[in-house]
SERO-4910 file (N, C-alpha, C, O; in steps of 0.05 Angstrom, whole numbers):
BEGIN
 pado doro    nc1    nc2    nc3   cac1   cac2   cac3    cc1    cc2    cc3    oc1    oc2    oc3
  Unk    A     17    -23      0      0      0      0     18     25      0     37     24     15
  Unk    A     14     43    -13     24     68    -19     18     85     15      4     78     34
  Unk    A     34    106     11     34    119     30      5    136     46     -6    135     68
  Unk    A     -2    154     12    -30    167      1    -48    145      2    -70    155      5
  Unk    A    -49    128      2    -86    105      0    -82    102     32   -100     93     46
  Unk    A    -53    111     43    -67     93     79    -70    126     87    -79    128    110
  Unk    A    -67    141     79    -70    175     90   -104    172     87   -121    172    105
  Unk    A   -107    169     62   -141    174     57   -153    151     68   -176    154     77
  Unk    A   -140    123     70   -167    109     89   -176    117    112   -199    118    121
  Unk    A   -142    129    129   -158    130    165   -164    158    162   -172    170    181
  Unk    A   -160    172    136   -175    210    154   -197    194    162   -207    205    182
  Unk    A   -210    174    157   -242    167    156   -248    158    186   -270    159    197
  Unk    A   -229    150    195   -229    144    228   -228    163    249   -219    185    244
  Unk    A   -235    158    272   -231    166    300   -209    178    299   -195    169    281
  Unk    A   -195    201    317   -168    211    312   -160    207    335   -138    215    340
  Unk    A   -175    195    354   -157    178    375   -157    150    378   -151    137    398
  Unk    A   -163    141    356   -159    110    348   -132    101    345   -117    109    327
  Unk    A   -121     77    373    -85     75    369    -86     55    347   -102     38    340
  Unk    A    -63     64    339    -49     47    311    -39     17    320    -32     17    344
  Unk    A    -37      0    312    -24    -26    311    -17    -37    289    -30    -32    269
  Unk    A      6    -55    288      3    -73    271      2   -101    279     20   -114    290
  Unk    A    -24   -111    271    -34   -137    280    -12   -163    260    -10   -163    235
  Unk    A      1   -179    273     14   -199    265     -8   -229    277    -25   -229    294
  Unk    A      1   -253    259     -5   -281    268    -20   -283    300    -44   -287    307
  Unk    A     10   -276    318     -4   -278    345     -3   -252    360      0   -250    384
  Unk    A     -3   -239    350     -4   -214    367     -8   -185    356     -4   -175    333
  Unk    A    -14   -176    372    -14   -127    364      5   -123    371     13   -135    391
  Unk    A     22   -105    358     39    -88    374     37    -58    362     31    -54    339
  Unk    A     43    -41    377     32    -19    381     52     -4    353     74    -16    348
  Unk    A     47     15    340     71     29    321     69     51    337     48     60    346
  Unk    A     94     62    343    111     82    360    122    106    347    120    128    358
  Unk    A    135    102    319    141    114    303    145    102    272    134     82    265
  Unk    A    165    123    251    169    112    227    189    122    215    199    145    219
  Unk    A    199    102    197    226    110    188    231    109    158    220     90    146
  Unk    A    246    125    147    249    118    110    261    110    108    280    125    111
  Unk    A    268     86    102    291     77     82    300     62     53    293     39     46
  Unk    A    314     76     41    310     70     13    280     72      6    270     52     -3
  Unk    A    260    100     10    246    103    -11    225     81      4    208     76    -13
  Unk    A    223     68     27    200     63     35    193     61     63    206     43     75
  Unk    A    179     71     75    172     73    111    167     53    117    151     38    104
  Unk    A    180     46    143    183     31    156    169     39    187    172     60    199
  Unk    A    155     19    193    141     20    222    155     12    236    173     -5    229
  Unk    A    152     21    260    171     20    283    150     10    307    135     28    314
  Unk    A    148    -14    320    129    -21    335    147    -23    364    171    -22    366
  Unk    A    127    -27    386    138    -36    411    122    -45    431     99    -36    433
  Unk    A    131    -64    447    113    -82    454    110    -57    493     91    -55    508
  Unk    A    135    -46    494    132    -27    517    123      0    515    131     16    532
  Unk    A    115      4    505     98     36    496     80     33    475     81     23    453
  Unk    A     59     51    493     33     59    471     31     72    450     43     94    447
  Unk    A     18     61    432     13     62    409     10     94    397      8    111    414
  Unk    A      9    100    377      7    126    370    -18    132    361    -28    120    343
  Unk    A    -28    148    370    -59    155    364    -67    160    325    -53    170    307
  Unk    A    -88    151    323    -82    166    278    -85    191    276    -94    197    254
  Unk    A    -81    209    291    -78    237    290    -50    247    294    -43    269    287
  Unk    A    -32    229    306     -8    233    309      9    219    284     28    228    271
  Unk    A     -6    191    281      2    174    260     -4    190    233     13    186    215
  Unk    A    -19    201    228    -22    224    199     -7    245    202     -7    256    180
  Unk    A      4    255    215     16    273    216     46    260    214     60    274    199
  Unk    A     58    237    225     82    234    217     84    226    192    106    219    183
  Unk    A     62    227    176     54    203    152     52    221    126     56    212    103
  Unk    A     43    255    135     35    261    113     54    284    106     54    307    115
  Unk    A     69    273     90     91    289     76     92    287     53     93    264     45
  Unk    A     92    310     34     94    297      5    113    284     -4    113    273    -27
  Unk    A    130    283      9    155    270     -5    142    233     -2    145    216    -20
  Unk    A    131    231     20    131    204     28    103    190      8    102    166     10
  Unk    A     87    197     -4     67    204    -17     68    167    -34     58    145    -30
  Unk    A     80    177    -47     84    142    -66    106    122    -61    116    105    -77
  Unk    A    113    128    -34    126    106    -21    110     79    -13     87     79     -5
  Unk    A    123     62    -16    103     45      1    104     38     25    124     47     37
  Unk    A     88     21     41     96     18     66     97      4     70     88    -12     53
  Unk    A    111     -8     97    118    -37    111    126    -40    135    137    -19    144
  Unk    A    125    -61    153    121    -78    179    146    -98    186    157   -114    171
  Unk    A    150    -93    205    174   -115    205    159   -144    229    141   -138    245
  Unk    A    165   -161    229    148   -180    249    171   -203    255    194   -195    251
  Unk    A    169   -225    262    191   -244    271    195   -264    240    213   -280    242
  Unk    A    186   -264    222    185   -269    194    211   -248    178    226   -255    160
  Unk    A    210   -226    188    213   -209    163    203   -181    161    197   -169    181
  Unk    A    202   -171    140    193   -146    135    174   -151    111    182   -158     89
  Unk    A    144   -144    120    135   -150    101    112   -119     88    112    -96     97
  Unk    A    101   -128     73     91    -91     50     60    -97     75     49   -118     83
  Unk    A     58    -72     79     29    -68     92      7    -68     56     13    -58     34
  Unk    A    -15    -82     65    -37    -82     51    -56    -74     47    -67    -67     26
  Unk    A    -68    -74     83    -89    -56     93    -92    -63    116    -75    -74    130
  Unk    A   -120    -57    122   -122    -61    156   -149    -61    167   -166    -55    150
  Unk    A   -157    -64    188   -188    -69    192   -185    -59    223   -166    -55    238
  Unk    A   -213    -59    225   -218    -40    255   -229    -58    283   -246    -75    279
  Unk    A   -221    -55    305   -227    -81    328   -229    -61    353   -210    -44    355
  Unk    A   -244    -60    366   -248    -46    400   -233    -26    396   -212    -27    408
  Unk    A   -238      2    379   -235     27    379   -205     22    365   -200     42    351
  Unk    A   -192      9    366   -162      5    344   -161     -7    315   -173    -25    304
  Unk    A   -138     14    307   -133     12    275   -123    -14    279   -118    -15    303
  Unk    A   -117    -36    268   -100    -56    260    -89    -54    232   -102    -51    211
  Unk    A    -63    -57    233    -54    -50    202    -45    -84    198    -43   -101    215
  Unk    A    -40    -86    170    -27   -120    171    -24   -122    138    -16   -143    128
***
């Protein structure tokens, strides 16, 4: 998923809805984000809370970062975010 299609899904959400990225067995919260080589990288942590999608759009919406794509790192790997679905007031990304 491009940077712009995950900006315009959650404007549509709650802006204090925390971010996650939902893996196999678990959430973990995204904390921050990082570029490298031309694609953002989520930064999760299992000891601090999650970032709200008002905070999460705002680190997110830069034009530069616009047609980057994005991605998750998990005990697998690093893999491309696709989309995400909504559970007890939280984003899940995956």
């Amino acid at each position: 998923m491009r940077t712009i299609d995950l900006i315009l899904l959650l404007n549509d959400f709650k802006k204090n809805n925390r971010i996650f990225v939902e893996t196999d067995d678990q959430r973990l919260p995204v904390v921050d984000l990082e570029v490298v080589d031309d694609e953002i990288i989520l930064k999760t942590s299992s000891k601090m809370h999650g970032l709200k999608n008002w905070e999460f759009l705002i680190l997110l919406n830069k034009k530069a970062y616009y047609e980057m794509p994005v991605f998750y790192n998990n005990k697998d790997g690093q893999h491309q975010l696709f989309g995400f679905r909504v559970a007890d007031d939280c984003l899940l990304l995956g």
